[in-house]
N, C-alpha and C positions, 0 to 999 in steps of 0.2 A: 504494500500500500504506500502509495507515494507522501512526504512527510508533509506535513501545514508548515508551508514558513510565514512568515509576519508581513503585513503590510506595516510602512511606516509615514503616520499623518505627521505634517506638521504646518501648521497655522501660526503660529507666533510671526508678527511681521518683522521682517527685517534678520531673519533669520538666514543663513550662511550656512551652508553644506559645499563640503571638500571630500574627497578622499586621501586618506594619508595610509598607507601601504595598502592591505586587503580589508579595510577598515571606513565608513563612513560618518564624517564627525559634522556634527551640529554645533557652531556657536551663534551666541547671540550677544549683541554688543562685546563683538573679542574674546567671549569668554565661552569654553568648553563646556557643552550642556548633556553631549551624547557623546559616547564613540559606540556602533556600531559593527560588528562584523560583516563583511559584504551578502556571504554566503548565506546567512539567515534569512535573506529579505526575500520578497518576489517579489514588492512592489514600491515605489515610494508616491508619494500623493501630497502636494503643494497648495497649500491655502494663501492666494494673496499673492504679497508679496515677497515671496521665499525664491532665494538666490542660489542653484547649482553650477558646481563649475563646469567646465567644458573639461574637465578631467574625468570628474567624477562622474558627468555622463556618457563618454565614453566607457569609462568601466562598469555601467548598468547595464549600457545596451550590449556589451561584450557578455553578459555573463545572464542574460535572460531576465534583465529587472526593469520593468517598465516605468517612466515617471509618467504623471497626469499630473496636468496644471490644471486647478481648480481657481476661479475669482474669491474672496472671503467669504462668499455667501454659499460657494460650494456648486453653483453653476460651471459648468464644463468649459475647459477655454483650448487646452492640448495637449497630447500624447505624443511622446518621445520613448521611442521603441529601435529595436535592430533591426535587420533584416528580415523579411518574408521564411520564415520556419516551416519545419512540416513535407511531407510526402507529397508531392504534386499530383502523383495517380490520385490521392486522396481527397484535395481540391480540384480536381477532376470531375470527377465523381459526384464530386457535391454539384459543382457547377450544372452539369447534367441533370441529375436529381430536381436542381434546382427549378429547371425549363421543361420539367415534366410533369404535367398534374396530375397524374393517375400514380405517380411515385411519392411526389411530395404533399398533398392533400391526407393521405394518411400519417404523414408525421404531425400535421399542423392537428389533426385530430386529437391524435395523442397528447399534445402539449396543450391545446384549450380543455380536453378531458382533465388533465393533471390540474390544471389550475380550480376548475370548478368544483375538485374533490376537495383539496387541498382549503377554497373560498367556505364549505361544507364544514373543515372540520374546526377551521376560528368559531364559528358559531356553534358547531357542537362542543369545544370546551369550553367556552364561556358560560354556554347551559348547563354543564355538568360541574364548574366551580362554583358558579352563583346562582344557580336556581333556586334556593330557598331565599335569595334576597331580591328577586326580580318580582315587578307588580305584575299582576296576571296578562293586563294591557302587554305590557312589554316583553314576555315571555310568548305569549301569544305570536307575536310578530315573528319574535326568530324564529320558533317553530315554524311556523308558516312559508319565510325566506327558506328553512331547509328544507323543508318538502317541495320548494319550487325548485332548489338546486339540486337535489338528487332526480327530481324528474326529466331539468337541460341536460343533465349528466351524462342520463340516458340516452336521449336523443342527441346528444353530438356524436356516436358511435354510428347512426343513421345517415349524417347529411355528408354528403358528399362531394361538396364545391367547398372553395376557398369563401366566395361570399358570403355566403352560407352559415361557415363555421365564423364569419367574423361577427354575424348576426348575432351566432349564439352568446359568442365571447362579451359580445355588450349587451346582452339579454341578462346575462350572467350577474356584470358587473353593475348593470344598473339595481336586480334584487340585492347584491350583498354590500354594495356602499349607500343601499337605502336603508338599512338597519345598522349601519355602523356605525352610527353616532350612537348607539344603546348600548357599544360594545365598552364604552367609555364610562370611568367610575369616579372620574376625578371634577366636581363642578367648576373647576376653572377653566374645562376644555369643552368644547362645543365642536360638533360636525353637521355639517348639512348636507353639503355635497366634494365629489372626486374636484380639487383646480388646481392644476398646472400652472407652468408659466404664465405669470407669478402664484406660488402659494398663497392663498387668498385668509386663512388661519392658522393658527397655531398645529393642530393635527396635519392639513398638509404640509407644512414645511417639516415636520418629521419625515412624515412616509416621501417626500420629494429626495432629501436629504440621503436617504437610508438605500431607495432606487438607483439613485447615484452608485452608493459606493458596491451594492449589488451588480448594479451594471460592470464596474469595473473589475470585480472579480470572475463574472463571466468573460467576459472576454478575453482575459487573460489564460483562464480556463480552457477556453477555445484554442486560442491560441496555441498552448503547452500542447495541445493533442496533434497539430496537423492543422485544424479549421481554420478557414477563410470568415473570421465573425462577421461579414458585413453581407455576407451572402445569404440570407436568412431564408425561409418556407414561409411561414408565418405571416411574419413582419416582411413585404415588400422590398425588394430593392430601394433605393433612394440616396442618389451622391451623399455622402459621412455618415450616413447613418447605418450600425451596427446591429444590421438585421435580426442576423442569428443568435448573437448576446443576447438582444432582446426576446425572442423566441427562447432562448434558455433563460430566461429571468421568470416568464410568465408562471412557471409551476411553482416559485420560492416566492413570490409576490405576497401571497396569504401566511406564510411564516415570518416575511419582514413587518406585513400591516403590525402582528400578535405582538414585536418586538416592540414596534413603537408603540403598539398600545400598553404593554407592560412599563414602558417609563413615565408613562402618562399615569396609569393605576396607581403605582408604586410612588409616586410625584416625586420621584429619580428629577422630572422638573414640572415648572412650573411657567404660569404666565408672562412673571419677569423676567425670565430666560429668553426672552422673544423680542424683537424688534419689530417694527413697521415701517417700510418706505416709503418715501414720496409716489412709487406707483402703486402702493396700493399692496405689494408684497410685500407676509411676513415669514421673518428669516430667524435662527438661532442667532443670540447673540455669541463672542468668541468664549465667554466662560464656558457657558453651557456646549457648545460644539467640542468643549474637551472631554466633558462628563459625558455624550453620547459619542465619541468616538471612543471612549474606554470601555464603555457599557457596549458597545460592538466589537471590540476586539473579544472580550468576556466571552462575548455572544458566539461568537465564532468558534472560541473554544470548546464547550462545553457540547457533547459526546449523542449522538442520534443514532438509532440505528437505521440501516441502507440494508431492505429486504432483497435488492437484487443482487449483492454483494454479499449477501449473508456475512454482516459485520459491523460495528460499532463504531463510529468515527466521529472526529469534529465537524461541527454544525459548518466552517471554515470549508470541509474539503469538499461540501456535496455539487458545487458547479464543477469540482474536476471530475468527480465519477460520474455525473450526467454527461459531460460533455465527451467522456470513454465511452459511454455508451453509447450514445449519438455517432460518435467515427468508427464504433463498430461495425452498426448500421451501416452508415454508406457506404465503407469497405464489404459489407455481404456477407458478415460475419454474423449477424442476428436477422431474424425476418423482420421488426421491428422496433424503431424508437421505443424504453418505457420510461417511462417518467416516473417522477419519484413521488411517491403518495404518503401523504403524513398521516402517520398512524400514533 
């Protein structure tokens, strides 16, 4: 089983990273805050304005460690990578796959099915932790939301087009982020609805936040195996945008909501953790962005079992074993994509 190494955030602005022998050091105002070993990282991740040298990126991209520049608010700005890796027969194949719908219509299956099981079981443990605290009104509802989602469930194994299955997928998501503001125990946090650029509340700028750093572990995921992430089933082509990352995020999507919903519960934070901009987006401020990237590294750690793998692993490594399994698949080595179902 391949090992978790560490991604490494850092935000503090004005922050300086070098490399000094097989070692990456962090100071801030001159002064030594980190040393780092190279070989530990897989990734590093740039809040702002953090400074690498042209040293030190060189020996990321020599040694399989990707940087992402993120703006302070954790919106995407660049990716600094090596060369094109991976079997080309492999990317082949995908590419293939890719322009065949009678080939790739069954994977996109599988990953809206993962997702809807997956959207099923957030509400079934929040019924099974708090059900003696829920008013009948509000219990009612999720019960209701599950039995609509184990019924789409059903029928996305039936439809058979791309359109189709994108119907389901927002059929899907408009039942389960209609009850998701019930999933919420903390009165300072309110939900109404799913908004994107810009997070519109305090809940989505978590779950926006959290998609990010999700995203970039898929893909790098992808990437380790051979895949082309920009080549997606799913998720359409579209110049920069990282198709098949995306299409590997959709089945983890409902275990990252449970996370931010659990710092929200927990009031791990709080409202004053949060800023407002002039457009109307709200964002974590920088304390609190340390307290949820700690609470996600945790998170990554701590130990899931992967039924297709018969075996116990970090929450951390399940984008690489989906993403193993995925280039199995197109190499012909399984009949089908399975996604991972949370049990």
């Amino acid at each position: 089983m391949r090992l978790l190494k560490n991604t490494l955030y850092v935000q503090t602005q004005g922050s300086y990273l070098h490399k000094d022998g097989e070692n990456l050091v962090l100071k801030i105002e001159h002064e030594i805050k980190a040393r780092i070993p190279v070989h530990k990282l897989e990734g590093l991740v740039c809040f702002g304005n953090v400074m690498v040298t042209p040293a030190l990126m060189e020996h990321c991209t020599n040694n399989g460690i990707t940087i992402t520049h993120l703006n302070r608010f954790g919106k995407f700005q660049a990716r600094i990578e090596g060369g094109v890796s991976g079997n080309v027969l492999l990317r082949r194949q995908q590419y293939r796959i890719c322009d065949d719908d009678k080939r790739s219509v069954p994977i996109c299956q599988t990953i809206v099915l993962g997702k809807v099981y997956n959207q099923r079981q957030v509400i079934a443990r929040y019924l099974r932790d708090y059900k003696d605290k829920l008013n009948k009104q509000d219990q009612e509802q999720l019960e209701i939301a599950q039995t609509k989602l184990k019924r789409l469930q059903q029928s996305v194994l039936t439809t058979n087009t791309l359109p189709q299955l994108l119907g389901k997928e927002g059929e899907a998501a408009s039942l389960y982020f209609g009850v998701f503001g019930l999933l919420i125990r903390n009165d300072a946090f309110e939900f109404t609805s799913r908004s994107r650029r810009p997070p519109s509340d305090e809940m989505n700028a978590l779950l926006s936040l959290a998609y990010t750093l999700l995203a970039h572990d898929c893909r790098s995921a992808l990437e380790t195996v051979g895949l082309d992430p920009q080549c997606g089933f799913f998720h359409q082509l579209r110049a920069g945008r990282v198709s098949l990352a995306l299409d590997l995020m959709e089945e983890f999507r409902p275990m990252i909501d449970r996370f931010a919903l659990s710092l929200v519960n927990k009031r791990q934070l709080g409202r004053d953790d949060f800023v407002r901009k002039e457009n109307g987006a709200v964002l974590l401020d920088e304390d609190a962005r340390k307290r949820f990237l700690s609470a996600w590294q945790d998170r990554k750690q701590q130990k899931i079992y992967h039924a297709w793998f018969d075996e116990t692993v970090p929450f951390g490594l399940l984008p690489h074993l989906q993403a193993v399994i995925m280039a199995r698949h197109i190499r012909g080595d399984i009949d089908s994509y399975v996604p991972f179902l949370w049990q």
